[in-house]
MILO-417059 format. One record per residue: residue number from 0; z, y, x of N, C-alpha, C, O in turn; residue in one letter. Coordinates in steps of 0.2 Angstrom, whole numbers, plus 5000, padded with zeros to 4 digits. Layout:
MILO-417059
pos = NUM&n.Z = Z&n.Y = Y&n.X = X&ca.Z = Z&ca.Y = Y&ca.X = X&c.Z = Z&c.Y = Y&c.X = X&o.Z = Z&o.Y = Y&o.X = X&code = A
...
END
This chain:
MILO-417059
pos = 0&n.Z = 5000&n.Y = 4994&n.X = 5004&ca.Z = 5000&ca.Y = 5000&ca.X = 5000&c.Z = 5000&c.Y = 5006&c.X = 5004&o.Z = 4998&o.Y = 5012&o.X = 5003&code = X
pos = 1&n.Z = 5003&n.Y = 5004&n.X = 5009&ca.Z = 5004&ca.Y = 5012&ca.X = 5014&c.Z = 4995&c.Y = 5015&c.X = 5016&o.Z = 4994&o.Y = 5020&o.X = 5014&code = X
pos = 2&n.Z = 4991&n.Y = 5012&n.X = 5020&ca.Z = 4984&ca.Y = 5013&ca.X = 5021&c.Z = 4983&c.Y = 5015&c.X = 5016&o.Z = 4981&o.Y = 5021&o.X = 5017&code = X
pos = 3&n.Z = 4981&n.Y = 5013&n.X = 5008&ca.Z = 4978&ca.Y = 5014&ca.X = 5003&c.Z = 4980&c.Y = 5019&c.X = 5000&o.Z = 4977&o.Y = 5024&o.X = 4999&code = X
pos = 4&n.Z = 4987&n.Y = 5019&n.X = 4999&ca.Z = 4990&ca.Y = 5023&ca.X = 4995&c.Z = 4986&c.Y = 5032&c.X = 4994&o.Z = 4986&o.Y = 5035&o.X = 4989&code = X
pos = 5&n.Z = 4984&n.Y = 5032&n.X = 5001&ca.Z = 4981&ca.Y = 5039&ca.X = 5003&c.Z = 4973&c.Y = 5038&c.X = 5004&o.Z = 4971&o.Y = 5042&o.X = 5009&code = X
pos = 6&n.Z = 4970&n.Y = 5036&n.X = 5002&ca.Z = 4962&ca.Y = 5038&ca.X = 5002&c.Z = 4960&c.Y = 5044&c.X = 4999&o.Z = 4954&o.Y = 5043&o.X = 4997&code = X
pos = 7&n.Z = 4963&n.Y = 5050&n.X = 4999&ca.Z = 4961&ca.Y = 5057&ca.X = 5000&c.Z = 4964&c.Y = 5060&c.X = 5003&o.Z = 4970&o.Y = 5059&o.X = 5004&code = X
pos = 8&n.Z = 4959&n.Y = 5067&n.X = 5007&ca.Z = 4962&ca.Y = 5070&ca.X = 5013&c.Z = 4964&c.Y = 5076&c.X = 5008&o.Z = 4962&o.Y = 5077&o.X = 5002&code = X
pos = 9&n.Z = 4968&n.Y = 5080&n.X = 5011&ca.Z = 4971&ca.Y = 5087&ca.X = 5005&c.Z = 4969&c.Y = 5091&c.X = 5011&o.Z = 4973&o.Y = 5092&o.X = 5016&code = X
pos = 10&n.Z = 4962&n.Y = 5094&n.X = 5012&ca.Z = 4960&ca.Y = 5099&ca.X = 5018&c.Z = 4962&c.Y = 5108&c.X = 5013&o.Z = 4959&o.Y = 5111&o.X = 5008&code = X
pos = 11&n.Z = 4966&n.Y = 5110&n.X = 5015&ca.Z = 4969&ca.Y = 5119&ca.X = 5015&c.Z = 4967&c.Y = 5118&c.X = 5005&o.Z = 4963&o.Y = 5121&o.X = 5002&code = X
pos = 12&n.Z = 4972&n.Y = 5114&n.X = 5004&ca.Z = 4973&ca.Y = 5115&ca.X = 4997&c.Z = 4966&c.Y = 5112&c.X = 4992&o.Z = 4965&o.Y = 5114&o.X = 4986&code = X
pos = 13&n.Z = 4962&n.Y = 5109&n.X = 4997&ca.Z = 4956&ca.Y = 5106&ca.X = 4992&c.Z = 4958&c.Y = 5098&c.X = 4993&o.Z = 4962&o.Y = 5096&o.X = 4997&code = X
pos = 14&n.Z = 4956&n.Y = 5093&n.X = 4987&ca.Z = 4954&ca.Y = 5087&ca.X = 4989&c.Z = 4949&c.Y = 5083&c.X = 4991&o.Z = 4944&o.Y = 5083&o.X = 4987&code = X
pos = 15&n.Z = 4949&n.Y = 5080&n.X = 4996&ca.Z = 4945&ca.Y = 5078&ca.X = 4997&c.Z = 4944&c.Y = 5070&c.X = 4997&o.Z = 4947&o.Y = 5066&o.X = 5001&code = X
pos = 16&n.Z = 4941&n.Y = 5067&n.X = 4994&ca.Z = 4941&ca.Y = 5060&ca.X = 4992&c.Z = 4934&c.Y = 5058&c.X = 4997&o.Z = 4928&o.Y = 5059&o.X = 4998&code = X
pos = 17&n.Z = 4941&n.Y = 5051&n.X = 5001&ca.Z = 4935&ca.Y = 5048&ca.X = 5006&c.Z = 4929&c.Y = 5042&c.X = 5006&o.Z = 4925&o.Y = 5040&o.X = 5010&code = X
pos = 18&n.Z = 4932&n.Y = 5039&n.X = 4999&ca.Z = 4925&ca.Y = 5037&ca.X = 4997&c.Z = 4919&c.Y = 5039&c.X = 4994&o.Z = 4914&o.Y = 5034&o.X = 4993&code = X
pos = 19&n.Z = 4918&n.Y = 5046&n.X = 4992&ca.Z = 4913&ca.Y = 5051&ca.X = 4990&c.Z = 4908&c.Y = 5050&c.X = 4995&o.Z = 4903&o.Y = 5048&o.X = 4995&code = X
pos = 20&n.Z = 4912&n.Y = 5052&n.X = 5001&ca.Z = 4908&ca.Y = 5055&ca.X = 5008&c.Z = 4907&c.Y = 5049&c.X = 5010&o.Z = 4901&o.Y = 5049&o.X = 5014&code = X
pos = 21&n.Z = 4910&n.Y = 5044&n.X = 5009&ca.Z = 4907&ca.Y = 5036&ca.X = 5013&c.Z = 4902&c.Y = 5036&c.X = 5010&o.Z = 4897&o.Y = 5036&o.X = 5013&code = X
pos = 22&n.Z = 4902&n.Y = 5036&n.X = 5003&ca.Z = 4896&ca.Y = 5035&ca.X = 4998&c.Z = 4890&c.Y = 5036&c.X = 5002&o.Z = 4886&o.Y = 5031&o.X = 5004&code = X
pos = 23&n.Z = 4890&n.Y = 5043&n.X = 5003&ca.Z = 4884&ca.Y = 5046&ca.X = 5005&c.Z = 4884&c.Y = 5046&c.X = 5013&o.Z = 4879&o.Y = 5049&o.X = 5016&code = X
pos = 24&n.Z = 4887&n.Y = 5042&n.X = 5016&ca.Z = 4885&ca.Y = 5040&ca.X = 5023&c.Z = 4882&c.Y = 5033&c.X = 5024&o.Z = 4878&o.Y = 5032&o.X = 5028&code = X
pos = 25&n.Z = 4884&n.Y = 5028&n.X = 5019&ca.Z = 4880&ca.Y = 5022&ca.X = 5016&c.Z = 4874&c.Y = 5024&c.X = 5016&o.Z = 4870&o.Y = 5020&o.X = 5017&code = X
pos = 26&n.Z = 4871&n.Y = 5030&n.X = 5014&ca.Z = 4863&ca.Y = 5032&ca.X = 5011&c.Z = 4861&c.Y = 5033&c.X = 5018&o.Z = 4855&o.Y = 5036&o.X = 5019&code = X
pos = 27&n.Z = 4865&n.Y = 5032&n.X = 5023&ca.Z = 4861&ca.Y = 5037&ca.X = 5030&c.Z = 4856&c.Y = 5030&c.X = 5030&o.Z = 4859&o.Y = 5025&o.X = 5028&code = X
pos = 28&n.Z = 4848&n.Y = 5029&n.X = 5032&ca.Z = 4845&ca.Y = 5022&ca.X = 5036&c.Z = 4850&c.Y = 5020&c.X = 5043&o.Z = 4850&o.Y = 5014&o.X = 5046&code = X
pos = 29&n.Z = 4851&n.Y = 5024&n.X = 5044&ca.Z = 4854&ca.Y = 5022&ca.X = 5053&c.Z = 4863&c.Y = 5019&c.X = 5053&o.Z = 4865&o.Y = 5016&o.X = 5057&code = X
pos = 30&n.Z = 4866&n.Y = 5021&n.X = 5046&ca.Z = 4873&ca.Y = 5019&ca.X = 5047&c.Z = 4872&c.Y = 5013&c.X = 5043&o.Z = 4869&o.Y = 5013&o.X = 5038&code = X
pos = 31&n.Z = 4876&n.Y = 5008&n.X = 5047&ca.Z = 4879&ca.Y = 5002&ca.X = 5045&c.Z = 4886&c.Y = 5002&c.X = 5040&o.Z = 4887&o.Y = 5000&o.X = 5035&code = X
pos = 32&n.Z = 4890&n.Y = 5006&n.X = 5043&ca.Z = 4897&ca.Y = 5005&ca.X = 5042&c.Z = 4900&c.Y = 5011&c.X = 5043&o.Z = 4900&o.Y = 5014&o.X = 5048&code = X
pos = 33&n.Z = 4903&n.Y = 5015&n.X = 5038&ca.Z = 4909&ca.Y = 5019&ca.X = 5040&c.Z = 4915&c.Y = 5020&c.X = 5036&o.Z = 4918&o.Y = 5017&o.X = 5032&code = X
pos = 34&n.Z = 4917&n.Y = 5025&n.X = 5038&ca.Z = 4923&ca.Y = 5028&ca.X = 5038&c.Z = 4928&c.Y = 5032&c.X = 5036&o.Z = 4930&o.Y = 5034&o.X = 5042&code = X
pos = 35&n.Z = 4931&n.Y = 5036&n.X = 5031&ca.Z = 4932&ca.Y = 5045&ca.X = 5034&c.Z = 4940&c.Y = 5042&c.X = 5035&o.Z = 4943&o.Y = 5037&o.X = 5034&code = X
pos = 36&n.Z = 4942&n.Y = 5048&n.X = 5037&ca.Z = 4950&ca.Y = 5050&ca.X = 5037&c.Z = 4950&c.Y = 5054&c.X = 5039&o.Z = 4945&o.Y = 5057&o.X = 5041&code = X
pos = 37&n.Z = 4959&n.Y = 5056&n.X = 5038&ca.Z = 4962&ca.Y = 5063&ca.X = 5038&c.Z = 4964&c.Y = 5065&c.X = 5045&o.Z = 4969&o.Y = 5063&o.X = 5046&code = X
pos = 38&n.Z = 4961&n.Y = 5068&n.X = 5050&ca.Z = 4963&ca.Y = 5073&ca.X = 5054&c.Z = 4966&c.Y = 5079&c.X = 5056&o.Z = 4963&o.Y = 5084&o.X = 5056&code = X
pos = 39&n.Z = 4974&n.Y = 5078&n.X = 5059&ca.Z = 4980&ca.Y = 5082&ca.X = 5057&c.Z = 4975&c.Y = 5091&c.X = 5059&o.Z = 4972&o.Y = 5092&o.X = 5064&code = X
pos = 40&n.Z = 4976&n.Y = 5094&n.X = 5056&ca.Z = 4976&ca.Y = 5102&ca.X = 5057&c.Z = 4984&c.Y = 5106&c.X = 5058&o.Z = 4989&o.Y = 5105&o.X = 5055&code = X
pos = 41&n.Z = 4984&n.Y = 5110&n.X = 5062&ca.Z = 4988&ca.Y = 5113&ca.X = 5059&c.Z = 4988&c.Y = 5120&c.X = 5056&o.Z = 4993&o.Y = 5124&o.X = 5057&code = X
pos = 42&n.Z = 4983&n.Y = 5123&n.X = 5051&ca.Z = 4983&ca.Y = 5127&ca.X = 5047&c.Z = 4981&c.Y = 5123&c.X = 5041&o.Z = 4984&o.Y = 5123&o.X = 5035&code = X
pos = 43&n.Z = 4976&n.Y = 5121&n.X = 5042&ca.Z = 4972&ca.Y = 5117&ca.X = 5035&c.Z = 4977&c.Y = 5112&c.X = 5033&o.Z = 4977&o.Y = 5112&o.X = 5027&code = X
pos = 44&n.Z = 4981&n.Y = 5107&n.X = 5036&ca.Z = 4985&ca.Y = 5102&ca.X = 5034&c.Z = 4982&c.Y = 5095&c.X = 5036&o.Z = 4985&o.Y = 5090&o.X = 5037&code = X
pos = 45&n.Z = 4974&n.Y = 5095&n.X = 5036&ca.Z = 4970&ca.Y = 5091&ca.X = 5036&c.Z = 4965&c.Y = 5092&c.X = 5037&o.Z = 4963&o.Y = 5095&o.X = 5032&code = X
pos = 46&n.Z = 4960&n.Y = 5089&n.X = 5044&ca.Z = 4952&ca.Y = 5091&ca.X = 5042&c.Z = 4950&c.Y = 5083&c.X = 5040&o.Z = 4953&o.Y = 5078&o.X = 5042&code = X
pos = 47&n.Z = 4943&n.Y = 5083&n.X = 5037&ca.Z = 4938&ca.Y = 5075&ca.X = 5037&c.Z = 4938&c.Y = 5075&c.X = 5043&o.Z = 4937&o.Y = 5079&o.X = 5047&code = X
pos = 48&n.Z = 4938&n.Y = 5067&n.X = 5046&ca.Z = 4934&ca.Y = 5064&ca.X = 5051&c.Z = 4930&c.Y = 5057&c.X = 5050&o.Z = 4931&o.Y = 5054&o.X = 5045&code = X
pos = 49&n.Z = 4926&n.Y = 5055&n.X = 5053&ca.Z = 4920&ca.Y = 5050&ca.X = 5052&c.Z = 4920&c.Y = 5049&c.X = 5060&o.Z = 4921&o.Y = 5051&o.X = 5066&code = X
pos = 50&n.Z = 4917&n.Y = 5041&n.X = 5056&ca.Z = 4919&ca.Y = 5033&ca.X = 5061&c.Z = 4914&c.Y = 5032&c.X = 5056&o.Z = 4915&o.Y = 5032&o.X = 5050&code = X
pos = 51&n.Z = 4906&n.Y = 5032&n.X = 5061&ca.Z = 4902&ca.Y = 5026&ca.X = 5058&c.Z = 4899&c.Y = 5021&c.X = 5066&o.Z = 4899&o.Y = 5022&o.X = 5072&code = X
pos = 52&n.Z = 4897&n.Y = 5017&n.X = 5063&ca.Z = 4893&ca.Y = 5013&ca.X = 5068&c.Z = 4886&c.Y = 5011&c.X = 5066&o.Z = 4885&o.Y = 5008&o.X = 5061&code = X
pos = 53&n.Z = 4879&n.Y = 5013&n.X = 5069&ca.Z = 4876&ca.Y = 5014&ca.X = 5069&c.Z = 4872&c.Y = 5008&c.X = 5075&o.Z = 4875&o.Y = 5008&o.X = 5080&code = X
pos = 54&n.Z = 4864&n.Y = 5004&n.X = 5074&ca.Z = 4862&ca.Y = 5000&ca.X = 5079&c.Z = 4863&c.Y = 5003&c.X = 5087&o.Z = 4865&o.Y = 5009&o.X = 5088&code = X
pos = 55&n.Z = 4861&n.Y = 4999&n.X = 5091&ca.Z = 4859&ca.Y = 5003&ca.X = 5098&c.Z = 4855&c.Y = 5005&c.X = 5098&o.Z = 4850&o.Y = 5004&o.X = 5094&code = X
pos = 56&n.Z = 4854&n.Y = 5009&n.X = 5101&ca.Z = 4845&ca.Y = 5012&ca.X = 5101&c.Z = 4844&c.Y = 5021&c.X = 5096&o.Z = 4839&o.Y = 5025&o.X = 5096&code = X
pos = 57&n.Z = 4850&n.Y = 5019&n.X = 5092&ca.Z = 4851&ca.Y = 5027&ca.X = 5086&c.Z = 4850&c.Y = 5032&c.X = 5089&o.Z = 4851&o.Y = 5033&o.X = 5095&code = X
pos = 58&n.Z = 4848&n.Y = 5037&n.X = 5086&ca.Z = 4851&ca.Y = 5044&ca.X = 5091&c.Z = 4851&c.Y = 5046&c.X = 5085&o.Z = 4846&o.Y = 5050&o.X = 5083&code = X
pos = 59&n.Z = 4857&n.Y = 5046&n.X = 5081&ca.Z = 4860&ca.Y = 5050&ca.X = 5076&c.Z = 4865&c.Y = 5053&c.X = 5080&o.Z = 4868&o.Y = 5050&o.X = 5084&code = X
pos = 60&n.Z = 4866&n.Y = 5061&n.X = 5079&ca.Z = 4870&ca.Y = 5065&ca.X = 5083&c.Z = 4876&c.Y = 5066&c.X = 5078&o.Z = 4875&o.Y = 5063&o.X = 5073&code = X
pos = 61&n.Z = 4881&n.Y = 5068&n.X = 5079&ca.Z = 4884&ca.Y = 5071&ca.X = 5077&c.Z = 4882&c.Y = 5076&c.X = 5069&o.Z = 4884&o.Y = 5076&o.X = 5063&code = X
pos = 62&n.Z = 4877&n.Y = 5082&n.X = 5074&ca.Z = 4876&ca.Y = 5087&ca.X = 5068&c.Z = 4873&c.Y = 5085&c.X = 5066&o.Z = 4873&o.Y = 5088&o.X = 5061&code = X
pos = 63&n.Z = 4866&n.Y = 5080&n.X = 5066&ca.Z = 4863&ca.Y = 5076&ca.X = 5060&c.Z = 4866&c.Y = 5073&c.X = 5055&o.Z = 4865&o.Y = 5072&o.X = 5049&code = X
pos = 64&n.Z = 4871&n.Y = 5071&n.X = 5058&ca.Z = 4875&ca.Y = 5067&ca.X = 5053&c.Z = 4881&c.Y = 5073&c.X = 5048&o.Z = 4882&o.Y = 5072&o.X = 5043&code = X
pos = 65&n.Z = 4883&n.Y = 5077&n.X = 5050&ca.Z = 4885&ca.Y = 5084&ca.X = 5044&c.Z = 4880&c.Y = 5088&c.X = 5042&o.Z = 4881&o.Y = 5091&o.X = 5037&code = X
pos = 66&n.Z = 4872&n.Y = 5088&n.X = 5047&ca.Z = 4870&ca.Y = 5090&ca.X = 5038&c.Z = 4867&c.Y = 5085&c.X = 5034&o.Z = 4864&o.Y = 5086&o.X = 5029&code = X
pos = 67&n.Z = 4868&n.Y = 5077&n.X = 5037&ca.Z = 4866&ca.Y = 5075&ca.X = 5031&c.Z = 4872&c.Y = 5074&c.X = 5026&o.Z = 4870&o.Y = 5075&o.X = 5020&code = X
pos = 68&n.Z = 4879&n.Y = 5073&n.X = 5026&ca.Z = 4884&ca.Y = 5074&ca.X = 5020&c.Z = 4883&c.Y = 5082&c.X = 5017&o.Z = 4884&o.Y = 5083&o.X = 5011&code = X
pos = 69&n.Z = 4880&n.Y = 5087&n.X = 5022&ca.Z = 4882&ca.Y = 5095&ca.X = 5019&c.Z = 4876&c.Y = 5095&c.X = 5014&o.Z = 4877&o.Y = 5098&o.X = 5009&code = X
pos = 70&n.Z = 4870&n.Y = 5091&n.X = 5015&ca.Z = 4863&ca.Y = 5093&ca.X = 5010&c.Z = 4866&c.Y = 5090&c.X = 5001&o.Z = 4863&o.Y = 5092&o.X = 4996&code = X
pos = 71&n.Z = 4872&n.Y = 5086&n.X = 5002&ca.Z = 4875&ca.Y = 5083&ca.X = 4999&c.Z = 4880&c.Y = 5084&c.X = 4993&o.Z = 4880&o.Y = 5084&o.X = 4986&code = X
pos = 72&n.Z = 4885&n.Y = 5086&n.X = 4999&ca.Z = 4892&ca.Y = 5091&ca.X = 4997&c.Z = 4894&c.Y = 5096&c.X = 5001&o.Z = 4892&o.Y = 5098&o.X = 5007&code = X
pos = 73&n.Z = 4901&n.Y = 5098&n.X = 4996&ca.Z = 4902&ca.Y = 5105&ca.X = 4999&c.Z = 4905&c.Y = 5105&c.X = 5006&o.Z = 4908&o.Y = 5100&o.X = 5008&code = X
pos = 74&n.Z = 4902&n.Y = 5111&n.X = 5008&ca.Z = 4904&ca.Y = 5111&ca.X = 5016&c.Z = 4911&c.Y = 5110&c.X = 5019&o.Z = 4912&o.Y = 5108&o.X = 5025&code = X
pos = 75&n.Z = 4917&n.Y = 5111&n.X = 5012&ca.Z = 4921&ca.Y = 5107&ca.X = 5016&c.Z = 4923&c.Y = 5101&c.X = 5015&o.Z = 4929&o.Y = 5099&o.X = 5017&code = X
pos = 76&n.Z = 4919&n.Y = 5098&n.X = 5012&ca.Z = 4920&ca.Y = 5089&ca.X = 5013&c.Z = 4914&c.Y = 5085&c.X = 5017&o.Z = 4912&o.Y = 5080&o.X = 5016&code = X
pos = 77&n.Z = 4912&n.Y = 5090&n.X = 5023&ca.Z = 4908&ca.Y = 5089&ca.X = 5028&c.Z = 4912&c.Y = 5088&c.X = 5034&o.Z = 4915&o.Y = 5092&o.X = 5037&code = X
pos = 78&n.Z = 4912&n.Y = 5081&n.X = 5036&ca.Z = 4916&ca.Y = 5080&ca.X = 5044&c.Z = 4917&c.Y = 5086&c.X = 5049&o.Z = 4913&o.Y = 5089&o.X = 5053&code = X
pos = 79&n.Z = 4922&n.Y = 5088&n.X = 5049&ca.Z = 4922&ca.Y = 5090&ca.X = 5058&c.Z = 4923&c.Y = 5087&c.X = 5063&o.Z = 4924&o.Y = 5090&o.X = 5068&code = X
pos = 80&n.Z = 4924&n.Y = 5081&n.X = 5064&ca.Z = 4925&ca.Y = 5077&ca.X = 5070&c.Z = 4921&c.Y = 5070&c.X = 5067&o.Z = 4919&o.Y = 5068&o.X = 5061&code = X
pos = 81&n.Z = 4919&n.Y = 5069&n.X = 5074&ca.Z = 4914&ca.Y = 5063&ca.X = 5072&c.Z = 4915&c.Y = 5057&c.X = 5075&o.Z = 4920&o.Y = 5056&o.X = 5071&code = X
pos = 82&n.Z = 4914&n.Y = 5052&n.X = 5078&ca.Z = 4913&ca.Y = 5047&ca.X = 5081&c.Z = 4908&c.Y = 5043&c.X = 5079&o.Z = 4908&o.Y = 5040&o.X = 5073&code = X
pos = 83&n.Z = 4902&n.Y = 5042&n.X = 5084&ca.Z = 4897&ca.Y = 5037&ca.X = 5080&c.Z = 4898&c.Y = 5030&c.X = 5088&o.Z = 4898&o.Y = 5031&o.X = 5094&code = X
pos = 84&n.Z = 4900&n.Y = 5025&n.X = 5084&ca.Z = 4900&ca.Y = 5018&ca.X = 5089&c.Z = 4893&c.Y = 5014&c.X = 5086&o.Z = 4890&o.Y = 5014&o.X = 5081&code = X
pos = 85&n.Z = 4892&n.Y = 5009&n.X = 5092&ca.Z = 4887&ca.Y = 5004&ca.X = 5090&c.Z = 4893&c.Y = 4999&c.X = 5088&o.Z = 4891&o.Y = 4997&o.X = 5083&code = X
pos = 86&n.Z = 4897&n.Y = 4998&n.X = 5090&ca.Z = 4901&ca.Y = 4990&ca.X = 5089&c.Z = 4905&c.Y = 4991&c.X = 5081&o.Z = 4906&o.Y = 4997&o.X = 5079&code = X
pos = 87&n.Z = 4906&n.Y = 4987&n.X = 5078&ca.Z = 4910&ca.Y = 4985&ca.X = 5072&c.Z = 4916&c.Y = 4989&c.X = 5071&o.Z = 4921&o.Y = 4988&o.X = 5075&code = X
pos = 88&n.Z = 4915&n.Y = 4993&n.X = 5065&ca.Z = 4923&ca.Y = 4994&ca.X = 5064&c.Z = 4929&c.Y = 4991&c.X = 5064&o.Z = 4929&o.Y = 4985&o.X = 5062&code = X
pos = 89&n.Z = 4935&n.Y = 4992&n.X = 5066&ca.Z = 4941&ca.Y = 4987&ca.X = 5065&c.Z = 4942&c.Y = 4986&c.X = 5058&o.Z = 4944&o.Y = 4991&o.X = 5055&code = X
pos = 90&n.Z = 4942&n.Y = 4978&n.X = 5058&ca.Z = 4946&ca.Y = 4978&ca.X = 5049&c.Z = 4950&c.Y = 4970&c.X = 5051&o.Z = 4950&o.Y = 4966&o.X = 5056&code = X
pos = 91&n.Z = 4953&n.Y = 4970&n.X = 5044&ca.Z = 4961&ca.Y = 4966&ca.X = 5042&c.Z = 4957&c.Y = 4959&c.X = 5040&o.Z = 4951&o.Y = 4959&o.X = 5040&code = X
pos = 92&n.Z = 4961&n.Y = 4955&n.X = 5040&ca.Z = 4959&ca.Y = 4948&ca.X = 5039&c.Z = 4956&c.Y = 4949&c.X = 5033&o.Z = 4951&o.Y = 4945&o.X = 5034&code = X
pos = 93&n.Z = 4955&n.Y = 4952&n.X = 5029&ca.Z = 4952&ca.Y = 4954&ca.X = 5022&c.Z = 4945&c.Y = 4956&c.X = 5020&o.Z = 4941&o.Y = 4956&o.X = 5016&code = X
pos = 94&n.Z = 4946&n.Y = 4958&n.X = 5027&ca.Z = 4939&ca.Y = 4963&ca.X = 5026&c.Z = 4938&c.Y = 4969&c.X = 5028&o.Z = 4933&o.Y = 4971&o.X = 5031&code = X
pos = 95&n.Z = 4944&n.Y = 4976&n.X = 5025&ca.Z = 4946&ca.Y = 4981&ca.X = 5022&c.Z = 4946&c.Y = 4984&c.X = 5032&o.Z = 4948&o.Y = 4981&o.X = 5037&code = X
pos = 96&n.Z = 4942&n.Y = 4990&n.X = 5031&ca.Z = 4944&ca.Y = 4994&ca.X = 5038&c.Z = 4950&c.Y = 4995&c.X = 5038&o.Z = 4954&o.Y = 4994&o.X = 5033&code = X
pos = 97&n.Z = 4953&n.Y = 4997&n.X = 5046&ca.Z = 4959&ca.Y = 4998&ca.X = 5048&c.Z = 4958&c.Y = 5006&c.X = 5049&o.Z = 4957&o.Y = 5009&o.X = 5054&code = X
pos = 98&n.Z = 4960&n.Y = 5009&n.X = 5044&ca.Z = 4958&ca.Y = 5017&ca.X = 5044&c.Z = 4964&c.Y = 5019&c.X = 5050&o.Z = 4962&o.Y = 5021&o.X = 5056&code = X
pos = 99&n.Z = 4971&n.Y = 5017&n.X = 5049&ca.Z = 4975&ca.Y = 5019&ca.X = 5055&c.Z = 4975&c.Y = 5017&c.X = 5060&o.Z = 4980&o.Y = 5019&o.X = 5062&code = X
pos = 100&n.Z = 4971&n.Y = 5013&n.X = 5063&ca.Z = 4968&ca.Y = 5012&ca.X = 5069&c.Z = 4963&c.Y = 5017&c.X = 5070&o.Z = 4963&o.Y = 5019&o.X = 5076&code = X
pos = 101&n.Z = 4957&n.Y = 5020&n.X = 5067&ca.Z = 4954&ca.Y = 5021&ca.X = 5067&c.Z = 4956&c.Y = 5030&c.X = 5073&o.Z = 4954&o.Y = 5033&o.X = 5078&code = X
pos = 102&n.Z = 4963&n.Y = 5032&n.X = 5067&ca.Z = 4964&ca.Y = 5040&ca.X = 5069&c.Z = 4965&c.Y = 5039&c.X = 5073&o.Z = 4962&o.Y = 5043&o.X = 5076&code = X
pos = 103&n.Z = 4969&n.Y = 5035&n.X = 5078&ca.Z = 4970&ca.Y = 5034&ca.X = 5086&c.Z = 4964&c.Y = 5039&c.X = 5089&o.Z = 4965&o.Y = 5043&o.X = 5093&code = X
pos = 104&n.Z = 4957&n.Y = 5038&n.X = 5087&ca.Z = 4949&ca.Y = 5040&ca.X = 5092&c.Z = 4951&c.Y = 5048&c.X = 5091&o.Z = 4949&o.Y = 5052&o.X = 5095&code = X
pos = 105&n.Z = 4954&n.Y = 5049&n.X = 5086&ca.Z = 4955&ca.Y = 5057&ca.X = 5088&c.Z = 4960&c.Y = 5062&c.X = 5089&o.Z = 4959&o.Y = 5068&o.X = 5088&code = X
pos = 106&n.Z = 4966&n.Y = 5058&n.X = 5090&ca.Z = 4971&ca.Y = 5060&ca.X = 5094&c.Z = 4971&c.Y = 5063&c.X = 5103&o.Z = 4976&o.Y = 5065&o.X = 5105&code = X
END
């Protein structure tokens, strides 16, 4: 329950729910797999972060990858931290990503 419990970020008093934004990272051709979570602010309270994995060989950037969520959604449910990996996200004997493993990558 602790992981799930919170699948939205509260970015400077908006919500931000993170599988809206997963959604529309599914739609990318080049991401396999992603991710969002909450990355601590200290003014905002939280910004979006993204964790996707994409094949070898990609050259999805960063800012390709925010304007494709911004063509989407409002600008402030667009990543500011990114990580794009080739290898598999970490997930639980279930299945389910290990979102709190993931925030480790942007500490």
């Amino acid at each position: 329950i602790v992981d799930r419990a919170k699948d939205m970020i509260i970015r400077g008093g908006e919500n931000v729910y993170c599988s809206e934004i997963e959604d529309i990272l599914y739609k990318h051709p080049d991401i396999s797999d992603a991710a969002i979570i909450g990355v601590p602010h200290k003014v905002l309270g939280e910004e979006v972060g993204a964790v996707v994995t994409v094949p070898p060989g990609s050259t999805l950037t960063p800012e390709e990858l925010k304007r494709w969520v911004g063509a989407s959604l409002a600008s402030f449910k667009v990543p500011a931290h990114v990580r794009i990996m080739n290898e598999p996200l970490l997930r639980n004997a279930n299945g389910k990503i290990l979102k709190r493993e993931l925030k480790a990558l942007f500490e």
